[in-house]
C-alpha positions in Angstrom: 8.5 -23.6 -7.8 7.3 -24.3 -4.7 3.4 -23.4 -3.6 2.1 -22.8 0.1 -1.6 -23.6 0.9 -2.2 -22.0 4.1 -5.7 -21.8 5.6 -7.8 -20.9 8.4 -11.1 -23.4 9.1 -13.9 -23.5 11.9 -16.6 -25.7 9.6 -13.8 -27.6 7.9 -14.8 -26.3 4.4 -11.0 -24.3 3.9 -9.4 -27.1 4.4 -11.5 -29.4 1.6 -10.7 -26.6 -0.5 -7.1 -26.4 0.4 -7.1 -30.3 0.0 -8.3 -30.2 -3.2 -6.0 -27.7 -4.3 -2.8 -29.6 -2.8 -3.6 -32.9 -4.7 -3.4 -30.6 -8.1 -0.4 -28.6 -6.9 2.5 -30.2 -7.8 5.4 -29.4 -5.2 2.8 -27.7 -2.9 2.9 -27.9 1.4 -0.5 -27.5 3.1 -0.8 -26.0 6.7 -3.4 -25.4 8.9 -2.7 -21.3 10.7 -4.1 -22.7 13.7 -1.6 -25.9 13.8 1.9 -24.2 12.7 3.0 -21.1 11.4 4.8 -21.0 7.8 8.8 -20.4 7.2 7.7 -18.0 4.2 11.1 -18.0 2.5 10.7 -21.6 1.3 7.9 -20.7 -0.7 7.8 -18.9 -3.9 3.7 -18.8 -4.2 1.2 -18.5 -1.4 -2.6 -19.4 -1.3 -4.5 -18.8 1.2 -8.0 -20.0 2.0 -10.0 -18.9 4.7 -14.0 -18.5 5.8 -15.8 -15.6 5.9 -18.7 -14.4 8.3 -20.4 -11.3 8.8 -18.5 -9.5 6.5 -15.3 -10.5 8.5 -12.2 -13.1 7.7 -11.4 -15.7 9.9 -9.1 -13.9 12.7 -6.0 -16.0 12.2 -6.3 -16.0 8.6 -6.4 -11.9 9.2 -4.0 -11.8 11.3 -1.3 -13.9 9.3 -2.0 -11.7 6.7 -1.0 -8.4 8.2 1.8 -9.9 9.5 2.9 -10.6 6.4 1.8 -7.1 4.5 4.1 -5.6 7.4 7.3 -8.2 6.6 7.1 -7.6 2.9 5.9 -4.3 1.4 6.2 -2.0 4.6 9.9 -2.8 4.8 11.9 0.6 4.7 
């Protein structure tokens, strides 16, 4: 089992959380969306972490997210 922390920051405060959450994950990979984008097949869980404002989620974070809703469950 294998667990993928991926997150989207602009304070810093996703990736304390996502921080905290890798040191008690066992077998867990942390990336920042901005820095690198995930191979998802190595992963069997996904977390993701990202900040809100004005009712909206952090672009990349949204965008990383659609991407995968359209690869997964939109598949024919």
């Amino acid at each position: 089992m294998k667990t993928l922390i991926v997150y989207g920051t602009k304070s810093g405060a996703s990736k304390e959380c996502a921080e905290i959450l890798g040191e008690k994950l066992s077998n867990s990979t942390i990336i920042d969306i901005d820095q690198e984008k995930p191979a998802l097949n190595e992963f069997t869980h996904i977390i993701v972490g990202a900040g809100v404002r004005n009712d909206k989620m952090y672009k990349p974070i949204r965008d990383f997210l659609k991407k995968i809703n359209r690869i997964y469950y939109l598949k024919p």
